[in-house]
C-alpha positions as CSV (number, residue, x, y, z in Angstrom):
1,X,19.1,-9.5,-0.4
2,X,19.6,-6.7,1.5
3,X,17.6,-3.4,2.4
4,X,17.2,-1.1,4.5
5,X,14.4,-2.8,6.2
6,X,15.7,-6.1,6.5
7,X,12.5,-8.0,7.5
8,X,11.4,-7.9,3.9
9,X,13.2,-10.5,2.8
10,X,13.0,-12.7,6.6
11,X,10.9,-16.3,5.4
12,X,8.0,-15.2,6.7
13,X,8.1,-12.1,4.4
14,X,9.1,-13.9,1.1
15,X,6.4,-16.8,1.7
16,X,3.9,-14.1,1.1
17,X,5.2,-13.2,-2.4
18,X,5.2,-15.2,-5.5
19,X,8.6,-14.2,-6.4
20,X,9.8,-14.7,-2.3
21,X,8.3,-18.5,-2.7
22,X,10.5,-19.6,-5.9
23,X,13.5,-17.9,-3.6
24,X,13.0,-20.0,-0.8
25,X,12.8,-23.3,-3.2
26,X,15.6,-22.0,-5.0
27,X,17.5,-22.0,-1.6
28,X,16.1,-25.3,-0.5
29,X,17.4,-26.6,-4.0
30,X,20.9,-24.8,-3.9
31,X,20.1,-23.8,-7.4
32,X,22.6,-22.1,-9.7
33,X,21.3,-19.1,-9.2
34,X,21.1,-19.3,-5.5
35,X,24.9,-20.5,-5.1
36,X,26.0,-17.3,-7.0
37,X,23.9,-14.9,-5.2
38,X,25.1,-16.3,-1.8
39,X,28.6,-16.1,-3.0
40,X,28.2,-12.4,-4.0
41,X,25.9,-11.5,-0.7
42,X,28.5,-13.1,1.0
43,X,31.7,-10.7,-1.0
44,X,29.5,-7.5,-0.4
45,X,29.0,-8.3,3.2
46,X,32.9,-8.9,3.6
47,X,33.6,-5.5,1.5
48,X,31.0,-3.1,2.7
49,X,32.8,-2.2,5.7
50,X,35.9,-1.5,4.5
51,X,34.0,0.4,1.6
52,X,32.8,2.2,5.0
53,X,36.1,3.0,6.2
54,X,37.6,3.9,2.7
55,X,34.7,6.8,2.6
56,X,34.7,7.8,6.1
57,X,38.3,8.3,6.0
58,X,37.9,10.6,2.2
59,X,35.1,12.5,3.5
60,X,36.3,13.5,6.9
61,X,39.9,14.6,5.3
62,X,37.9,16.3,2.0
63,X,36.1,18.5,4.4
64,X,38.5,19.2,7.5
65,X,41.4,20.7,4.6
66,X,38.9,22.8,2.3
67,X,40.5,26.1,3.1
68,X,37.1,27.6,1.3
69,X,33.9,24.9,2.3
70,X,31.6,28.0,1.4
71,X,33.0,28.3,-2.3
72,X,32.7,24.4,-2.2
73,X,29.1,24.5,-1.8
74,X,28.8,27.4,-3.9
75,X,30.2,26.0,-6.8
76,X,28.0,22.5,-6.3
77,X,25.0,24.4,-5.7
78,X,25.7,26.3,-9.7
79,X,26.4,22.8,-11.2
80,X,23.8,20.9,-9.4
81,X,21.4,23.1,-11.3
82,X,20.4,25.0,-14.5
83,X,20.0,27.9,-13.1
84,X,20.4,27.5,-9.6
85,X,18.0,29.3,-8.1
86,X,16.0,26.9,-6.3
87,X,18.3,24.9,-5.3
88,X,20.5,27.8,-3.8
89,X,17.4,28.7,-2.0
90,X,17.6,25.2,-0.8
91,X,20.8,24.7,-0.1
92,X,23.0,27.9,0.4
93,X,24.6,28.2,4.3
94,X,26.6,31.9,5.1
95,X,30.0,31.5,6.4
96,X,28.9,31.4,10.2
97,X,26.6,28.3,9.2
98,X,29.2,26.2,7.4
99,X,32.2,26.9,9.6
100,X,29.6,25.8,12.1
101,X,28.7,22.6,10.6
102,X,32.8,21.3,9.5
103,X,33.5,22.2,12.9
104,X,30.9,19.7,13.6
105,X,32.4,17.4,11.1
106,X,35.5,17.3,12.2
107,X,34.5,15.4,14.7
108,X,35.6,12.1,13.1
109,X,32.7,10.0,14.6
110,X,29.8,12.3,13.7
111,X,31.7,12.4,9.8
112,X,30.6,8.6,10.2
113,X,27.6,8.7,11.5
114,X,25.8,10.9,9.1
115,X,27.5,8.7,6.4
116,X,25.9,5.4,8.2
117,X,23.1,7.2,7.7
118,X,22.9,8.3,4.4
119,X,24.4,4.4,2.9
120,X,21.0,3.8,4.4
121,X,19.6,3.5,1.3
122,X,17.4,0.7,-1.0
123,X,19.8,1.9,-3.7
124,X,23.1,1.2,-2.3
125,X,22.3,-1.9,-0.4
126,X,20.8,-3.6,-3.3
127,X,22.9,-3.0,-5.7
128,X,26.5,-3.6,-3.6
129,X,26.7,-6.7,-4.8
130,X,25.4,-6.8,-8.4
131,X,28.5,-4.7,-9.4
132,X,30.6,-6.7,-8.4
133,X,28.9,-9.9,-10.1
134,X,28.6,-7.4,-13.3
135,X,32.2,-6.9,-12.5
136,X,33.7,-10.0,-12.5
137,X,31.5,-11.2,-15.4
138,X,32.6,-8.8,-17.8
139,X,36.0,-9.1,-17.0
140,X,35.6,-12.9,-17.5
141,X,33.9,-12.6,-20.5
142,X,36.3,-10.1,-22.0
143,X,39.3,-11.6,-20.6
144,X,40.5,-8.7,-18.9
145,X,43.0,-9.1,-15.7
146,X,42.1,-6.5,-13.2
147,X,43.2,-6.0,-10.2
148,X,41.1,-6.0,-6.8
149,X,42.1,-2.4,-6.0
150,X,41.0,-0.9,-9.5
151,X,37.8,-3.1,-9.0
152,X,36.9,-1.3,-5.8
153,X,38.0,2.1,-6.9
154,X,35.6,2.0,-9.9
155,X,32.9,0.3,-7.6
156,X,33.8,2.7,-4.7
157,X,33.1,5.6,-6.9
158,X,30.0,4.8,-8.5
159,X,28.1,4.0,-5.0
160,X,29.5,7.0,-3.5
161,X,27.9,9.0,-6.8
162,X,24.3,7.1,-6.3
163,X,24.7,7.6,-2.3
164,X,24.8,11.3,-3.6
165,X,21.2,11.3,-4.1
166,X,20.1,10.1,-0.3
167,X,21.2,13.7,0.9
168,X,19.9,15.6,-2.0
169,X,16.4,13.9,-1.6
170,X,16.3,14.4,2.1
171,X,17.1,18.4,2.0
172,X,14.8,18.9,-1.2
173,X,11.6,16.1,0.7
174,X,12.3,17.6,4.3
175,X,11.2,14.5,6.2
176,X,14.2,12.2,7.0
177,X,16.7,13.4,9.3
178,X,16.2,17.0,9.2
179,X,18.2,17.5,12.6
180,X,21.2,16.3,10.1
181,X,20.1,18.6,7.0
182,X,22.5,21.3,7.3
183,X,25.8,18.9,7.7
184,X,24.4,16.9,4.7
185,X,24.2,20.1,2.5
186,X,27.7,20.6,3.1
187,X,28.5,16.8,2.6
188,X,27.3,16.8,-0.9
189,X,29.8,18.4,-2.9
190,X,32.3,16.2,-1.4
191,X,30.7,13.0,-1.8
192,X,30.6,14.2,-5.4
193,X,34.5,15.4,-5.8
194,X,35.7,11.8,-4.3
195,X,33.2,10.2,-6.8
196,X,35.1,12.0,-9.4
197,X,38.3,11.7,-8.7
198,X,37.9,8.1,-8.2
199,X,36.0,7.6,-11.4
200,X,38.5,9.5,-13.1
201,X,41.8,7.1,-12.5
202,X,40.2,4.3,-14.0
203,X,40.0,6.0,-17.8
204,X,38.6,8.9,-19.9
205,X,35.8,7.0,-21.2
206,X,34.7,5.8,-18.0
207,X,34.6,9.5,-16.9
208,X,33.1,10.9,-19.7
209,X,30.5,7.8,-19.2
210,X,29.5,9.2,-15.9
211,X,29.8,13.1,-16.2
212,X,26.8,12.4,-19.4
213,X,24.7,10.5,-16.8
214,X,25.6,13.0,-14.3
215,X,23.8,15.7,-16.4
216,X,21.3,13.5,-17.3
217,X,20.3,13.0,-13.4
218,X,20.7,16.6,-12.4
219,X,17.9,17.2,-15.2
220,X,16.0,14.2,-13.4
221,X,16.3,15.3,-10.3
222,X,15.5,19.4,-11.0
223,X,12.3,18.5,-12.6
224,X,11.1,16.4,-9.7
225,X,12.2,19.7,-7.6
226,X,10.0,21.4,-10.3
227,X,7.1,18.8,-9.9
228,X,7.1,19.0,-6.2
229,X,6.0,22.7,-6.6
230,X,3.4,22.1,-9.1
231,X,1.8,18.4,-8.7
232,X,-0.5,18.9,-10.9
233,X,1.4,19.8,-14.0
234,X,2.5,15.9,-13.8
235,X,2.1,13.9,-17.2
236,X,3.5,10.9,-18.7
237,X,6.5,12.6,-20.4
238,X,7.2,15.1,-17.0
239,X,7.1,11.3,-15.2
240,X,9.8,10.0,-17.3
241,X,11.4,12.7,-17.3
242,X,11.6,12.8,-13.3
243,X,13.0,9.0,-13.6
244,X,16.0,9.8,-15.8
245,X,17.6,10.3,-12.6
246,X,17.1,6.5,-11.8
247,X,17.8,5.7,-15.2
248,X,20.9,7.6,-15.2
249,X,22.6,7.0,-12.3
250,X,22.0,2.9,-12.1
251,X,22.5,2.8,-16.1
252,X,26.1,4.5,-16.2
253,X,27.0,2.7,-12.9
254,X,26.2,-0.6,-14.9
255,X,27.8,0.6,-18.2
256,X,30.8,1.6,-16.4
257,X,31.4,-2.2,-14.9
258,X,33.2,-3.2,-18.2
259,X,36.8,-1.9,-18.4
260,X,36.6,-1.5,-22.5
261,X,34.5,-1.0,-25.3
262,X,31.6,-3.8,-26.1
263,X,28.2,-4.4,-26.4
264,X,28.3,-5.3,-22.8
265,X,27.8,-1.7,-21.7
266,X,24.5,-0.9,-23.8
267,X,23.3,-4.2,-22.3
268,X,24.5,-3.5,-18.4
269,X,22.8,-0.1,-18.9
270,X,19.4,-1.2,-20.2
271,X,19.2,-3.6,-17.2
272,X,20.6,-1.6,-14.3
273,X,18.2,1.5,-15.8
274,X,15.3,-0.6,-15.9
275,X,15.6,-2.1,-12.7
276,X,16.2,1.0,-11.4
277,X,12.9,2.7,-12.4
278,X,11.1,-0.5,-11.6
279,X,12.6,-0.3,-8.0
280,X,11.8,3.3,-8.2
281,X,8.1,2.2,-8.1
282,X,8.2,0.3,-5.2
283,X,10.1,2.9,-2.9
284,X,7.1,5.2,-4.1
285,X,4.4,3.3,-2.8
286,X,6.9,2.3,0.4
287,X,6.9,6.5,1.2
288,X,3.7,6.6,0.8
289,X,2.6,4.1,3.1
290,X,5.4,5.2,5.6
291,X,4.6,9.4,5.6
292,X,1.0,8.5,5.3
293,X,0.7,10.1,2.2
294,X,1.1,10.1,-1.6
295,X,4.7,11.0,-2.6
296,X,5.1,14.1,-4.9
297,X,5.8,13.4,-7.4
298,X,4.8,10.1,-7.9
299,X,3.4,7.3,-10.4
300,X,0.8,6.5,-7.5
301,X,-0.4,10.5,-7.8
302,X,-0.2,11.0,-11.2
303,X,-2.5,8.1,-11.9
304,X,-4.3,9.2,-8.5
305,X,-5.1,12.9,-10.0
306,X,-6.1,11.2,-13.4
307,X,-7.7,8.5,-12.4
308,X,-9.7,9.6,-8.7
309,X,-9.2,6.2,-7.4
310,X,-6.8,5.7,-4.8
311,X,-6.6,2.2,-4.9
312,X,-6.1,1.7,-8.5
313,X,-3.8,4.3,-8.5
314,X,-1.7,1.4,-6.4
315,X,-2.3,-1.2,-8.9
316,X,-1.3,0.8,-11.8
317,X,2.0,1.7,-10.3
318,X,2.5,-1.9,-9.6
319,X,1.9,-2.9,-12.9
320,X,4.3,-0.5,-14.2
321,X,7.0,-1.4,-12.1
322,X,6.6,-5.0,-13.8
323,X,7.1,-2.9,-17.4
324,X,10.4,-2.2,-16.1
325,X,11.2,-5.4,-14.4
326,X,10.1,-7.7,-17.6
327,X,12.5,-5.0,-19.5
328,X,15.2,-5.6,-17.1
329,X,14.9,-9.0,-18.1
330,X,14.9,-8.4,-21.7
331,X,18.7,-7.3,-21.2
332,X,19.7,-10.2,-19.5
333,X,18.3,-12.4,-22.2
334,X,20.9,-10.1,-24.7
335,X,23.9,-11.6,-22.7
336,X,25.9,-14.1,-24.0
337,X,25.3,-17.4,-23.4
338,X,28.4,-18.1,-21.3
339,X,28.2,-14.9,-19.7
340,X,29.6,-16.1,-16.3
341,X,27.4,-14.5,-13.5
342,X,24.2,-14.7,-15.6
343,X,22.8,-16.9,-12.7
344,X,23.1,-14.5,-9.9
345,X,21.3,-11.9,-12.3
346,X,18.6,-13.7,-12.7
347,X,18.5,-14.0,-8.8
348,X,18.3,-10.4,-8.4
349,X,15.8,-9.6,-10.5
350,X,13.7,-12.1,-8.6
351,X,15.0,-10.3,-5.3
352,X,13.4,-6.9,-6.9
353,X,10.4,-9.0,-8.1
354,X,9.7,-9.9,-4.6
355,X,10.3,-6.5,-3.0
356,X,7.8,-4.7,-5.2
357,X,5.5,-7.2,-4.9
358,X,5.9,-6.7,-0.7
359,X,4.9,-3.2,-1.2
360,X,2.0,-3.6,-2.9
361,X,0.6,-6.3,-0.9
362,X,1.4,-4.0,2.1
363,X,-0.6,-0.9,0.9
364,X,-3.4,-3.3,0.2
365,X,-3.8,-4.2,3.7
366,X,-4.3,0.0,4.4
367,X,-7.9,1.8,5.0
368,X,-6.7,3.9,1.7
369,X,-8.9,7.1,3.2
370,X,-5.5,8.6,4.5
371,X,-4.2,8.6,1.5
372,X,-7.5,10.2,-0.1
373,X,-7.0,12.8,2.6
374,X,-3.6,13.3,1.6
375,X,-4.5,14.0,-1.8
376,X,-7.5,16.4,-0.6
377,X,-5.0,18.5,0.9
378,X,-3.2,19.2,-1.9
């Protein structure tokens, strides 16, 4: 597997876990399901880079011939939101700001820095590889003869589009890179536009596929700006609400992976959604233990401000990110039986077993007080 902190899955990390011991046997064994993950780690680790290049090389041209970058990010900031005025609170630059930062830009190296820096991400570099193992199975199963270019144009696309929320999350949180906050605002609309365009030459269906999960995430991702503001207005349904962007974006990438209509889409949606939201857990608790305080908003603070107890606050979350998981597993069972990268699914799932269950032991081993503190303040 593969993270953005690469010591969770090291051997000593994974002999802590339950789900990190059965991947170490299923390594010493060369299981099934251990052969096909190491083929597909192995693929992703070849194509990343030139996945790199492809976007670098998009980006940097998208922005440097924009005769108008300020209607650009005019027009993203009205679409990015019902009614746009937080976010163009948020977001807008005047002319002097954004000529400022594309001159920046321009600069070919920094273009690639910032996007080093945003494919950063839990998201992105954990689920590289399962498209293309959702790929190739569908194709297999459906008998489909694709090509390797339309293979990494559709896969191209759709991280590019869940990349999209790394900069949105870090201009609306305010505490990652906000010396790079200003060049990002302006990257957004771009990132989406070549996540369109690419999405688009594959087929209507698969665009009309992702514009609906598209909306679906903008509504996600406006009422955790909404939630931010007002913590404690947080229920059950405002929570789920918050995660449609997880459910969204993973869901329609993993519906998207099969080139024609079949049952395979429901089921690649179910369990990319799931494990989305059930990863979605994890990265909560990881903030929280990394900013020293509980994420807003958050399953850890709504069961914090319901509950008053910090540390089963924790467990709860945990125990929900399991919900998902088991779910996630539910639509793998759906698959048919010769479904031909079954095995490396399995695999991940116990990848994302083990990664949640890291976090949890991890804020176990914290005096919780800071996080009380954290929750005082608010």
């Amino acid at each position: 597997m593969s993270s953005k902190d690469e010591s969770i899955f090291s051997k000593e990390a994974l002999m802590h876990t339950d789900a990190g011991k059965d991947i170490l046997k299923q390594a010493m064994l060369r299981s099934e399901r251990y052969k096909q993950f190491q083929y597909y780690k192995e693929l992703a680790d070849r194509e990343f880079p030139r996945f790199l290049d492809r976007f670098v090389r998009e980006l940097h041209s998208s922005i440097i011939n924009d005769d108008d970058p300020l209607s650009t990010l005019g027009n993203f900031i009205r679409e990015a939101e019902p009614d746009g005025f937080v976010l163009e609170r948020i977001f807008s630059m005047d002319a002097i700001k954004v000529e400022e930062v594309r001159s920046r830009l321009a600069d070919v190296d920094k273009c690639r820095d910032r996007v080093l820096r945003l494919l950063d991400s839990n998201y992105v570099k954990m689920t590289y590889p399962v498209f293309y193992a959702l790929y190739d199975g569908a194709c297999s199963y459906l008998n489909i003869n694709a090509s390797d270019a339309e293979r990494d144009v559709l896969i191209d696309g759709h991280v590019i589009a869940i990349d999209l929320s790394e900069p949105m999350d870090r201009i609306m949180d305010m505490d990652e890179d906000v010396e790079y906050l200003d060049d990002y605002k302006l990257i957004c609309p771009y990132m989406l536009k070549i996540a369109r365009r690419k999405i688009s030459s594959i087929g209507k269906d698969i665009l009309e596929a992702f514009e609906q999960g598209f909306r679906d995430a903008k509504h996600g991702q406006y009422k955790d700006l909404i939630l931010k503001n007002n913590p404690t207005a947080m229920d059950e349904e405002s929570m789920n609400e918050c995660y449609k962007k997880y459910r969204a974006v993973m869901g329609t990438a993993g519906r998207n992976m099969v080139l024609k209509d079949s049952p395979l889409r429901r089921i690649f949606y179910h369990g990319m959604a799931r494990a989305g939201e059930s990863v979605g857990c994890a990265n909560e608790i990881e903030d929280s233990i990394k900013g020293r305080v509980i994420k807003v908003p958050s399953w850890p603070l709504y069961y914090a401000l319901n509950t008053g107890d910090i540390r089963l606050a924790f467990d709860l979350t945990f125990r929900k990110s399991k919900i998902y998981l088991d779910d996630a597993l539910i639509a793998i069972d759906m698959l048919p039986e010769r479904f031909s990268t079954k095995h490396f699914l399995e695999f991940m799932v116990l990848s994302v077993r083990h990664y949640n269950e890291y976090w949890y032991r991890r804020v176990k081993e914290y005096d919780l007080n800071i996080f009380t503190a954290g929750l005082k303040e608010r």
